[in-house]
C-alpha angles and dihedrals in degrees: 000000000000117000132206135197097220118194102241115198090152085231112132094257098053088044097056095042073059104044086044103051080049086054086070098044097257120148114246127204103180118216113211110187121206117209134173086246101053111118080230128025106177114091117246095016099122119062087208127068090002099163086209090054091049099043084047093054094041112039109251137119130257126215123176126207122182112214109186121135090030091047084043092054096055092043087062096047117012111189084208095040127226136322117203115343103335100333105133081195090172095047102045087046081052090050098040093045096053084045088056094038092060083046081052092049100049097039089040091235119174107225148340132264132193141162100249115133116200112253093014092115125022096217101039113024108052129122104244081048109056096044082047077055097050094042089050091056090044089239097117109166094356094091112090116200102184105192096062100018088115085070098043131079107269123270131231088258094048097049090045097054099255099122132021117236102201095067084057127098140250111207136144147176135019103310119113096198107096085038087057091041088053092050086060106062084040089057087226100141106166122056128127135277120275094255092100131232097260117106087202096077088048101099094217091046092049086046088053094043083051107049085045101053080048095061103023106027087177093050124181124253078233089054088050095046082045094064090061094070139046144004101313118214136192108211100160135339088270104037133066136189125202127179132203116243100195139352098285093044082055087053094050104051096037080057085053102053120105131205096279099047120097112228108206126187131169114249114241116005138059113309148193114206121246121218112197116191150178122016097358120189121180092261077065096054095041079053110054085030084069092039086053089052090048090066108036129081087266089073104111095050141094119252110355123202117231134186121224109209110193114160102313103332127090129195132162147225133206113218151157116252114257117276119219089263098061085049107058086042098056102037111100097208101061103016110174106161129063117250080233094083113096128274092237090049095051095049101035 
């Protein structure tokens, strides 16, 4: 029997270039690929879309394979520069298609499969770029993209009789609906909304990918998790600021700090976490003290006590819960003001 290394987002498109390559008798062997960037990266989080609960229904393997430093590397500097916000889409297919080519080539697959529809993105999903894709992995005619191979130059399986290209598909553009229609005789009803998995096309957390490769260019796979939760603060170049929004953000970020970082929550009433770190002076600390009361239940009175956690040792500040001003100051996503302005006139 052939066998095939099929990209598994768990996304509808992927799922069906899937569906449709076990529809021929072919062998799959899905790819899922986990990336910092990913909106989960826990495998299995999400019902929809799950790539273990669709390899389980329909009858396909699942491989994972974890690409961090390598996917970091070309976020920072993408030869084919960047798609929408901080997505680096032609890199990251580059990189994903020579990981799957070394899985073909230790299980002997045939050929590769994956979701892309030609025209469904501008960067990423033309013509002339997919085949300069295929060309860079050194994979030319040996990717199969079944739901517009029918527009597309035969491939090796194709021509040797592997698959058969008139039960693939011929679609094109933007539009979801042959995709649905397909679903449908497939009997493959869950599956997530069109918006995509990848955090880079989101704009606030570009803007947060951004403002952290500014001030740390060799950042932590702690400082990229971090991104992900929270309220996110510039206090200095050297210094950040991140609050928790909820109790699992808490959890999470309390699960992110390192030795060095200062916890700080308010005393006695309902409170986010705050997470200080970098080169933190005690302006710093005054100043995320007063950003953690904002946004407790203490935030409509007057002074407020908070306790500072670093390692084993607790302290604590009285301050005055942050005013708008700080606020927009301070957020990195929608900074206004110069760090230049005055601490008392920030906070007052």
């Amino acid at each position: 029997m052939a066998k095939a290394v099929a990209l598994c987002s768990g996304g509808l498109d992927s799922t069906l270039a899937i569906l449709a390559i076990l529809k021929q008798g072919i062998e799959v062997h899905a790819l899922k690929f986990i990336t910092p960037f990913d909106c989960h990266t826990q495998r299995g989080k999400s019902e929809k879309g799950d790539p273990a609960s669709l390899a389980e229904k329909f009858g396909f393997s699942l491989i994972f394979c974890t690409l961090d430093t390598q996917f970091l590397d070309i976020v920072k500097t993408p030869r084919h520069g960047y798609g929408k916000n901080m997505n680096p889409c032609i890199d990251c297919r580059i990189l994903m298609l020579r990981e799957a080519n070394k899985i073909m080539e230790t299980i002997g697959a045939d050929f590769l499969v994956t979701g892309e529809v030609l025209g469904q993105r501008p960067m990423s999903q033309r013509k002339d770029m997919l085949y300069h894709i295929d060309k860079e992995t050194g994979l030319k005619d040996l990717v199969v993209r079944p739901l517009s191979a029918r527009l597309l130059r035969t491939t090796i399986p194709e021509a040797r009789g592997i698959l058969q290209r008139e039960m693939l598909y011929g679609f094109s553009g933007r539009s979801r609906k042959p995709q649905i229609a397909l679903a449908a005789e497939y009997g493959l009803k869950d599956y997530p909304s069109p918006a995509g998995g990848c955090l880079l096309t989101d704009p606030i957390y570009a803007h947060r990918l951004k403002d952290l490769l500014v001030h740390t260019p060799s950042p932590s796979l702690r400082d990229i998790a971090l991104l992900k939760t929270g309220r996110h603060f510039r206090f200095s170049p050297t210094c950040k600021i991140v609050i928790g929004r909820d109790k699992s953000e808490n959890t999470e970020i309390d699960s992110l700090r390192t030795a060095t970082d200062f916890l700080l929550r308010v005393e006695g009433y309902g409170s986010p976490l705050a997470l200080v770190r970098g080169q933190i002076s005690d302006e710093a600390l005054t100043v995320a003290a007063s950003l953690c009361a904002r946004y407790s239940d203490a935030k409509n009175t007057g002074e407020v006590l908070v306790s500072v956690f670093r390692r084993d040792n607790v302290s604590s500040l009285r301050v005055t819960p942050a005013g708008n001003m700080a606020l927009e100051a301070y957020r990195i996503e929608k900074r206004k003001r110069s760090l230049e302005i005055s601490q008392t006139e920030l906070l007052s």
